[in-house]
C-alpha positions as CSV (number, residue, x, y, z in Angstrom):
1,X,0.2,53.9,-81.5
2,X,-1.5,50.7,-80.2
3,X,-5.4,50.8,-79.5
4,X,-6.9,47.8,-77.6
5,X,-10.6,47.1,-77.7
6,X,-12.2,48.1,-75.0
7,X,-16.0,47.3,-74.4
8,X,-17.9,50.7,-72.9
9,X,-16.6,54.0,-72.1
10,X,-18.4,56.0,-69.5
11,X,-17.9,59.2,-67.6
12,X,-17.3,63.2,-68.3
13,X,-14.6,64.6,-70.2
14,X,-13.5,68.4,-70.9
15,X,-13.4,69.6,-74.2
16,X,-9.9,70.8,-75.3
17,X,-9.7,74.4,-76.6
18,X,-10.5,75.3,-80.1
19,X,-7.6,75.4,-82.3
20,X,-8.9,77.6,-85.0
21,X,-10.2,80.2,-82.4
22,X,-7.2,80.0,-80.5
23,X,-5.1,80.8,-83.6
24,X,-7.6,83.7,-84.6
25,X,-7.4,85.2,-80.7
26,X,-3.4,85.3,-80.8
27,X,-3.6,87.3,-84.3
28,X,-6.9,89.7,-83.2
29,X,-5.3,90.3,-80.2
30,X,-2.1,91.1,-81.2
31,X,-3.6,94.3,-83.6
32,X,-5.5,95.3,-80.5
33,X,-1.7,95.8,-79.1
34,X,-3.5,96.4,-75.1
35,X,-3.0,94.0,-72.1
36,X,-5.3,91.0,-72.7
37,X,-5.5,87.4,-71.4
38,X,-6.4,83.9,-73.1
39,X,-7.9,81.5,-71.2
40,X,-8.9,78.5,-72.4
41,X,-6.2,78.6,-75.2
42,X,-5.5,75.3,-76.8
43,X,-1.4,74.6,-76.2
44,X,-0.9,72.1,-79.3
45,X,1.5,72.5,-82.0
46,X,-1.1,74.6,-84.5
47,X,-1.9,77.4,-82.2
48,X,1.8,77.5,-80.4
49,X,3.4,78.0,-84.3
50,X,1.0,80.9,-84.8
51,X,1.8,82.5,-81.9
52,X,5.6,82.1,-82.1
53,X,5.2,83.3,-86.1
54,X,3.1,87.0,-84.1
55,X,6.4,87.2,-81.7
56,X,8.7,86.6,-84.7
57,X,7.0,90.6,-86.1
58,X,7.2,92.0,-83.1
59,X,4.3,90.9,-81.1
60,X,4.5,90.4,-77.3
61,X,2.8,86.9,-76.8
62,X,3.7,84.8,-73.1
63,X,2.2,82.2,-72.1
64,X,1.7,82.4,-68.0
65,X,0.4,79.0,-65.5
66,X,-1.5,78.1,-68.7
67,X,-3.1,81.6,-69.8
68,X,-1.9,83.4,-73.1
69,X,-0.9,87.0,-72.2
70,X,-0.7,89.3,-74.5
71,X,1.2,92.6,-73.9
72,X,1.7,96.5,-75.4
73,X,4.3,96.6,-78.4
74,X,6.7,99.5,-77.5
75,X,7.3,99.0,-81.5
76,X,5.4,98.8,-84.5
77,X,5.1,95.3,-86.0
78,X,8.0,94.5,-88.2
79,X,9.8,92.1,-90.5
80,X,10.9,88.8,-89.4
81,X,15.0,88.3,-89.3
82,X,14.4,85.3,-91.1
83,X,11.7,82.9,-92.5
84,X,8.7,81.9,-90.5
85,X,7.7,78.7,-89.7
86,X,4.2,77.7,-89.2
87,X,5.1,74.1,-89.1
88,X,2.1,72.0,-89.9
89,X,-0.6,74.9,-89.7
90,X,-2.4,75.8,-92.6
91,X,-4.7,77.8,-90.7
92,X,-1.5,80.0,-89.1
93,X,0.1,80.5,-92.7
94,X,-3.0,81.1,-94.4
95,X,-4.3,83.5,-91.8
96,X,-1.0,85.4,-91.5
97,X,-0.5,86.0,-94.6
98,X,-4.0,87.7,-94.8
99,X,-2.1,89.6,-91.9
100,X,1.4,90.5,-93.2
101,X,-0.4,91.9,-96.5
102,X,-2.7,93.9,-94.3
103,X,0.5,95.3,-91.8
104,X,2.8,96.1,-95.3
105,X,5.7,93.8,-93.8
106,X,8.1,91.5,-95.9
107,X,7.9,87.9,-95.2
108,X,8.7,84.4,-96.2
109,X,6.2,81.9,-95.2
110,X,7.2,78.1,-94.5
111,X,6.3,75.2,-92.5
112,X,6.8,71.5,-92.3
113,X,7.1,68.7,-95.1
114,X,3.3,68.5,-95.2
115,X,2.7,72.3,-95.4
116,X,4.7,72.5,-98.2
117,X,2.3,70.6,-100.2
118,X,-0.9,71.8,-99.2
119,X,-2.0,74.5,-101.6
120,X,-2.0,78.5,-101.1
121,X,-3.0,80.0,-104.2
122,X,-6.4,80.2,-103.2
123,X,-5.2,83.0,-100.9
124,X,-3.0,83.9,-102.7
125,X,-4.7,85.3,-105.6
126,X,-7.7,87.5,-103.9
127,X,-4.3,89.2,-101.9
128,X,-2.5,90.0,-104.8
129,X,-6.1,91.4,-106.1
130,X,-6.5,93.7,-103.1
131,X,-2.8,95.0,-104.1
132,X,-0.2,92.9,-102.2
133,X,2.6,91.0,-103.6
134,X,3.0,87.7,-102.6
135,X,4.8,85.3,-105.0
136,X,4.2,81.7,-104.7
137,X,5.7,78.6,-107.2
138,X,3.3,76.1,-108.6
139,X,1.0,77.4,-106.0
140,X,3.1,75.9,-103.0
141,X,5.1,77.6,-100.2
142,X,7.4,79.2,-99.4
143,X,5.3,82.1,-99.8
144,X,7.2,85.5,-100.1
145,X,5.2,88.6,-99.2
146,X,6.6,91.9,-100.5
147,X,5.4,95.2,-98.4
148,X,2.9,96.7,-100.3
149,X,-0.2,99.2,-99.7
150,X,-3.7,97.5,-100.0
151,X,-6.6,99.1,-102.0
152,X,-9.8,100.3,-100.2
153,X,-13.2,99.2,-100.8
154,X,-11.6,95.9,-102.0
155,X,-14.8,93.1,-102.9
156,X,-14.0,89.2,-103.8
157,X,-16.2,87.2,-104.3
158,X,-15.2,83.1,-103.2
159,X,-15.5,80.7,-106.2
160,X,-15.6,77.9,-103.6
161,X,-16.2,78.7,-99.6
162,X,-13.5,78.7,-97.2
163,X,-13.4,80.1,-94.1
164,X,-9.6,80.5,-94.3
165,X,-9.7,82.5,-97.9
166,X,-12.2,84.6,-96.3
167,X,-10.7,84.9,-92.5
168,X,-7.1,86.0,-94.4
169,X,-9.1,88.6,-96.8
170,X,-10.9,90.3,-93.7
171,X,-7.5,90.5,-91.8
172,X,-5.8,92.0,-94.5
173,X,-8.7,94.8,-94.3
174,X,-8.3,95.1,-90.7
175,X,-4.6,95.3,-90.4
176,X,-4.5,98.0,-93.3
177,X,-7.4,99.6,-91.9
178,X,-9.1,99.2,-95.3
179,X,-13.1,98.1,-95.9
180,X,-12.9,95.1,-97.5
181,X,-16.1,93.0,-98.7
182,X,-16.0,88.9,-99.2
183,X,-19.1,87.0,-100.4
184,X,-19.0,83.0,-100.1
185,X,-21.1,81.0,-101.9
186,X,-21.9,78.7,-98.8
187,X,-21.6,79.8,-95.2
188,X,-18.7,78.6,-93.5
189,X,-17.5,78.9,-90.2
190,X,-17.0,82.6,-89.0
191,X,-15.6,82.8,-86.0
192,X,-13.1,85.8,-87.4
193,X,-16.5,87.6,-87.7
194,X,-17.3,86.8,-84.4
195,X,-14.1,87.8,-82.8
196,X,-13.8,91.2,-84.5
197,X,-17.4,92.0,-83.1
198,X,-16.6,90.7,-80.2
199,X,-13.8,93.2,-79.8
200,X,-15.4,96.3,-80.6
201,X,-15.2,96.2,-84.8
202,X,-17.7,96.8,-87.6
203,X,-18.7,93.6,-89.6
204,X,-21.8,93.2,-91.0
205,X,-22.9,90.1,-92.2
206,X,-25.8,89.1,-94.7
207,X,-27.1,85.9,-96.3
208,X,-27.9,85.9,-100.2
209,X,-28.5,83.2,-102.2
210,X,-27.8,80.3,-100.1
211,X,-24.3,82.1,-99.0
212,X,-23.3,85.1,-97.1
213,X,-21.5,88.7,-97.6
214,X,-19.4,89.7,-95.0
215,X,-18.2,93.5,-95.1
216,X,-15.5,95.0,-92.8
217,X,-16.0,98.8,-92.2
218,X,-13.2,100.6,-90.5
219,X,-14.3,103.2,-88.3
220,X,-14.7,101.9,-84.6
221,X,-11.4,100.8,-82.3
222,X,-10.6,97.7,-80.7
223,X,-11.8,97.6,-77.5
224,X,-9.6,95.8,-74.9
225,X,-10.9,92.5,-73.4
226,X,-10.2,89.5,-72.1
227,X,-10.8,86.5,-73.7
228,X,-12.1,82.7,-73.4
229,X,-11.7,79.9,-76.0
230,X,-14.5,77.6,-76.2
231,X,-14.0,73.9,-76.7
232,X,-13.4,72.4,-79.9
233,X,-15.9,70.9,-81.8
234,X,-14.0,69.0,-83.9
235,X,-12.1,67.5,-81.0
236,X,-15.7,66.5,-79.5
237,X,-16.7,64.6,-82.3
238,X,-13.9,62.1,-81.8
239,X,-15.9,61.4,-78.5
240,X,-19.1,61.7,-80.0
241,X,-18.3,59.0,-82.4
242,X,-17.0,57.2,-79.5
243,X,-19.5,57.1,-77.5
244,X,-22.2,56.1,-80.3
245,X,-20.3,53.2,-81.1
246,X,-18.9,51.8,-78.2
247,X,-21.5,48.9,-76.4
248,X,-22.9,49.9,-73.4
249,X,-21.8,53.6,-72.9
250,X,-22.7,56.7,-71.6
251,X,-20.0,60.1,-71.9
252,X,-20.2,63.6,-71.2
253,X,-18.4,66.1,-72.6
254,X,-18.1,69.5,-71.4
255,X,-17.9,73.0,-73.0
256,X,-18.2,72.6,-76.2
257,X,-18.5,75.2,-79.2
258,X,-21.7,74.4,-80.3
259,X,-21.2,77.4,-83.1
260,X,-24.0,76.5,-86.1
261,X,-21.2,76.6,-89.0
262,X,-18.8,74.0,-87.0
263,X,-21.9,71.4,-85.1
264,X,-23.7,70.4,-88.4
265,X,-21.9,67.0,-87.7
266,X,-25.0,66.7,-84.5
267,X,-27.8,67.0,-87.0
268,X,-25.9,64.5,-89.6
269,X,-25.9,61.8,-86.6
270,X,-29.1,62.0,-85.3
271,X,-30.1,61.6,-88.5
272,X,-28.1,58.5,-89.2
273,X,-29.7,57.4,-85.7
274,X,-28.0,59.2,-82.6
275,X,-28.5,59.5,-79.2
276,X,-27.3,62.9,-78.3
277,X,-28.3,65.6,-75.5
278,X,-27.2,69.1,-75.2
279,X,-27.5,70.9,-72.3
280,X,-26.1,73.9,-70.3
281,X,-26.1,76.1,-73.1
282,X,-24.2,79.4,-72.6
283,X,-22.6,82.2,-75.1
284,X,-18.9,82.6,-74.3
285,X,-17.3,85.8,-75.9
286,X,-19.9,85.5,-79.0
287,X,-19.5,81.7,-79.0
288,X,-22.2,79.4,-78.7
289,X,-21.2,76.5,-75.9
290,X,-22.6,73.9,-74.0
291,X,-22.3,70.5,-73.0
292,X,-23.2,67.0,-74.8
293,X,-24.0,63.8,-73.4
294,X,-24.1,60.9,-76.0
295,X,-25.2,57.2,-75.7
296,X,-24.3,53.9,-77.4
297,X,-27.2,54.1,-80.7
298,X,-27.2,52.3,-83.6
299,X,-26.8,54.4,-86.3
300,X,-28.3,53.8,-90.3
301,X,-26.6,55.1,-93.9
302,X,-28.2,58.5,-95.2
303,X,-26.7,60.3,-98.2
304,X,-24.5,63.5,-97.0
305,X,-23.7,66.1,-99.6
306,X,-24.3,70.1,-100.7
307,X,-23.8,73.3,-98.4
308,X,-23.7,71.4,-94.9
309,X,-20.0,70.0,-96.8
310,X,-17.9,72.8,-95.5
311,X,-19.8,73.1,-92.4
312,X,-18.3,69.5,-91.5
313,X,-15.3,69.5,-93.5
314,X,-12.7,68.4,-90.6
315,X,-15.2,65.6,-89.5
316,X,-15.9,63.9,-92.2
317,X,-12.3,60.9,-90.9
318,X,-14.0,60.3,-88.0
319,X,-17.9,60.8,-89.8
320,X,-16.8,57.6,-92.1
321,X,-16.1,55.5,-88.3
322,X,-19.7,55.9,-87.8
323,X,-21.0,55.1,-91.0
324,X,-18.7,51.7,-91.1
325,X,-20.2,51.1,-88.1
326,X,-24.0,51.7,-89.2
327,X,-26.5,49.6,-91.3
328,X,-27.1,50.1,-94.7
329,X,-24.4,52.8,-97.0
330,X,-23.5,56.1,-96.5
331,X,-22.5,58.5,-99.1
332,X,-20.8,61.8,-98.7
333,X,-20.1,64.0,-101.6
334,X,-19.0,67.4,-102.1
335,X,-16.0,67.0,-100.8
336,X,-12.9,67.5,-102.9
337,X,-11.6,70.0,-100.6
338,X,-10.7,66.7,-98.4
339,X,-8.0,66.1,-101.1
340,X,-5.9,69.0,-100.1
341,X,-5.7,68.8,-96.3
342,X,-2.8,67.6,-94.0
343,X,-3.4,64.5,-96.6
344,X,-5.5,63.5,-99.1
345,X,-8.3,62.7,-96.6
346,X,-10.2,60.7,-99.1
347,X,-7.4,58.2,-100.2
348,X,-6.5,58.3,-96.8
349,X,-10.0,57.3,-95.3
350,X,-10.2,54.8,-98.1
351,X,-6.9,52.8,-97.3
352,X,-8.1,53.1,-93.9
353,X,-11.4,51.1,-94.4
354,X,-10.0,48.9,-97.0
355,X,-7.4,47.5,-93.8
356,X,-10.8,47.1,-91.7
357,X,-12.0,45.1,-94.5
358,X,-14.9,47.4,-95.0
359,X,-16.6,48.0,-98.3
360,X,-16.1,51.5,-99.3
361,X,-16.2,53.3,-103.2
362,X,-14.0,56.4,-103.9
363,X,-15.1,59.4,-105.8
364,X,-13.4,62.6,-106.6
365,X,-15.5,64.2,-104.4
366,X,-16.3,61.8,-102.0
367,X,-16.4,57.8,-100.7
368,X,-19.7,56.0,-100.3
369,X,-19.4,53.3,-97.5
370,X,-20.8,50.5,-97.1
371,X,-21.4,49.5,-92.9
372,X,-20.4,46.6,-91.3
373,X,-16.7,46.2,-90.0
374,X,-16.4,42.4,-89.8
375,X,-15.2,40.8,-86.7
376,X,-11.4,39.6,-86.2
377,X,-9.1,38.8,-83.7
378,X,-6.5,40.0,-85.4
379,X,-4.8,43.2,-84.8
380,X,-5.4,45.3,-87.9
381,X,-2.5,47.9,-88.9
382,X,-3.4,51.6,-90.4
383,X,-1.1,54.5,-92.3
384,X,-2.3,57.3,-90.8
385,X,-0.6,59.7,-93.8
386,X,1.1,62.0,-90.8
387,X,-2.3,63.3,-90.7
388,X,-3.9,63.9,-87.1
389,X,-7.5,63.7,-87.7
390,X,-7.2,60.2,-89.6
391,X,-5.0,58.6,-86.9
392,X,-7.8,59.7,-83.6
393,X,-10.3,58.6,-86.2
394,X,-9.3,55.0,-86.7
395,X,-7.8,54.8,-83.2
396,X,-11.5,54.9,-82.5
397,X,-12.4,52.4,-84.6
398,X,-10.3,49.8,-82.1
399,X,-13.8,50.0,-80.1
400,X,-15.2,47.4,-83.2
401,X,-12.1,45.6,-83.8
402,X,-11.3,42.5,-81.8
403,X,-7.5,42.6,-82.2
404,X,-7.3,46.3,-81.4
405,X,-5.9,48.6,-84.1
406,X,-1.8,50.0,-84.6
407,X,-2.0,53.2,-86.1
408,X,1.2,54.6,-87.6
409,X,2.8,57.8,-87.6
410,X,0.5,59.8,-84.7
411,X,2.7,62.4,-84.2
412,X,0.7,65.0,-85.5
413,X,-2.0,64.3,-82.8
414,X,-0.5,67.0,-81.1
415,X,-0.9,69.5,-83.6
416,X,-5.0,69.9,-82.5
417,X,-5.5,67.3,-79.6
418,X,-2.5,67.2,-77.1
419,X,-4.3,65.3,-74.3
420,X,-6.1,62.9,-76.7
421,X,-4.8,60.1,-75.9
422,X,-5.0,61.0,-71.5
423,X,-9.0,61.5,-72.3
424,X,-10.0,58.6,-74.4
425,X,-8.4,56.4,-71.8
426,X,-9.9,58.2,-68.9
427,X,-12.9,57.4,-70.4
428,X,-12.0,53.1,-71.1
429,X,-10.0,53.2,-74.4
430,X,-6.6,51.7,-73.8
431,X,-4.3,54.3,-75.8
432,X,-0.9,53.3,-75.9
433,X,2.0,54.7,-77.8
């Protein structure tokens, strides 16, 4: 995919649907088993697998002019013919096996090449602790879940936060109908939380010690309602980034989740320097939204680590854009988890940078980088790994790179961030595959 530079961008875009609440409405909603509509529903590749893997046990997901409808089982939910694919979503595996544990089916998990390398132990093991069987080699997929009945009054407590360990532990208690108690030691996104209450469940939530405990309490019934997915933050910050760099500019972007556990990537650039407005603020079934207009700032290294890490785990590709475009060094630590996503996100970044000829240093946690992308002519070629979030991040970067920037293997754009490509060029870039 071929990235010209282009001088400004300017005008309004929409924020896409957020894929991680989009996955978590198909699953909620398909437990609620009522007549329910999605608007707002991000149609990438992620969300699309999860809700073909809900069909493939019996759910009744359609997807009408746009909307997801979801529709009464006439059946209970039951074992797949054959193995399930989630394709490239660790979200959908890692959530659905919370929820084939909780439901007592028999499943085997799989996806594509690079799902079969990213890791699922970590949910793996707190499952099996609650009483399901789910056998796993070396830690990988496939993942074969044996029906099993889950213990009551289950409590885990996370060794490292993750919203997916926790998300697939409090869907296992809600699809057995079974309290279940997760503490994480730093507070991560919780828009499973949100959902549930949203729909009528008990969860209570408290912080302690820097993290939080999160206890499901069976009791109350789902309560049918519609529901609307906010915009992605994650997507956003590709056009936050975007805009900050870029000479000249001034963009817009609408309806976004402005959630506190997914927008600590605002603070970090204001602190680095950025020019960035928030207006319109609204709550959307329990989400926080609103809309962000962000000018052309120059941004300054700060030192990034701790428990805002997980907060702004998925930004951190396009996070290292901005800091090779600031003055002075940024450092981000804390971050191993980046070594076990779609790629290792670290290397990744790092062989990235090293192609813009920018000064970086690699940790096992995290990169320190030093700003200042030199000026060239020449059209400068990345690897993106097969990994969505490093190829939008350093197709962005074409915006300080004279030559324009070729960045392989983008095919997995589509996965979060179909109309990527469509927006940044509405907005000046010139996107071209």
């Amino acid at each position: 995919m071929l990235a010209k530079n282009t001088s400004s961008l300017n005008g309004q875009a929409l924020c896409p649907g957020d894929k991680s609440i989009s996955q978590r409405s198909v699953i909620i909603g398909s437990l609620i088993n009522k007549e329910i509509t999605i608007s707002g529903f991000l149609h990438g590749d992620d969300p699309i697998s999860t809700l073909n893997a809900l069909n493939a046990i019996g759910a009744n997901i359609s997807i009408e002019d746009g909307d997801v409808k979801l529709s009464n089982r006439e059946i209970p939910f039951k074992n797949p013919l054959a193995p399930i694919s989630l394709d490239n979503s660790g979200t959908g595996m890692r959530l659905m096996m919370g929820l084939i544990s909780g439901l007592g089916l028999e499943a085997e998990l799989i996806g594509d090449n690079s799902l079969m390398k990213r890791p699922m132990k970590r949910v793996s093991i707190p499952l099996n602790e609650m009483g399901a069987d789910i056998k796993i080699i070396d830690g990988l997929p496939p993942v074969h879940i044996i029906a099993k009945t889950l213990n009551d009054n289950f409590v885990y407590e996370m060794p490292i936060a993750s919203a997916q360990v926790k998300s697939a532990i409090i869907l296992a208690g809600v699809a057995s109908n079974k309290k279940v108690s997760v503490f994480e030691p730093a507070i991560t996104r919780d828009h499973t939380e949100i959902m549930l209450e949203y729909f009528g469940l008990n969860i209570e939530s408290k912080e302690i010690n820097g993290g939080k405990q999160i206890t499901f309490i069976p009791g109350n019934s789902f309560q049918q309602k519609n529901y609307d997915v906010v915009g992605d933050f994650s997507s956003a910050s590709f056009l936050i980034v975007a805009g900050l760099i870029a000479k000249n500019s001034t963009i817009t972007i609408k309806n976004v989740g402005l959630n506190p556990t997914r927008c600590g990537l605002i603070s970090i650039l204001k602190e680095m320097g950025a020019n960035i407005e928030v207006s319109n603020k609204i709550f959307k079934c329990g989400e926080k939204a609103g809309d962000l207009t962000v000018k052309s700032s120059q941004l300054k290294g700060i030192n990034i680590g701790g428990d805002i890490i997980p907060n702004i785990i998925d930004e951190i590709p396009i996070l290292s854009i901005a800091a090779a475009c600031a003055e002075g060094i940024t450092k981000i630590s804390d971050a191993k988890e980046l070594r076990v996503k779609e790629s290792d996100r670290l290397e990744a970044i790092g062989e990235g940078l090293n192609a813009l000829n920018v000064k970086y240093s690699l940790y096992d946690d995290g990169i320190s980088i030093t700003g200042g992308i030199p000026e060239t002519d020449d059209l400068i070629e990345i690897d993106s790994f097969g990994d969505h979030r490093i190829a939008m991040s350093f197709l962005i970067s074409s915006l300080k790179i004279g030559g324009g920037v070729c960045v392989k293997d983008c095919k997995n754009i589509y996965t979060s961030y179909p109309n990527f490509i469509q927006t940044m060029n509405d907005l000046g870039m010139e996107i071209s595959e």
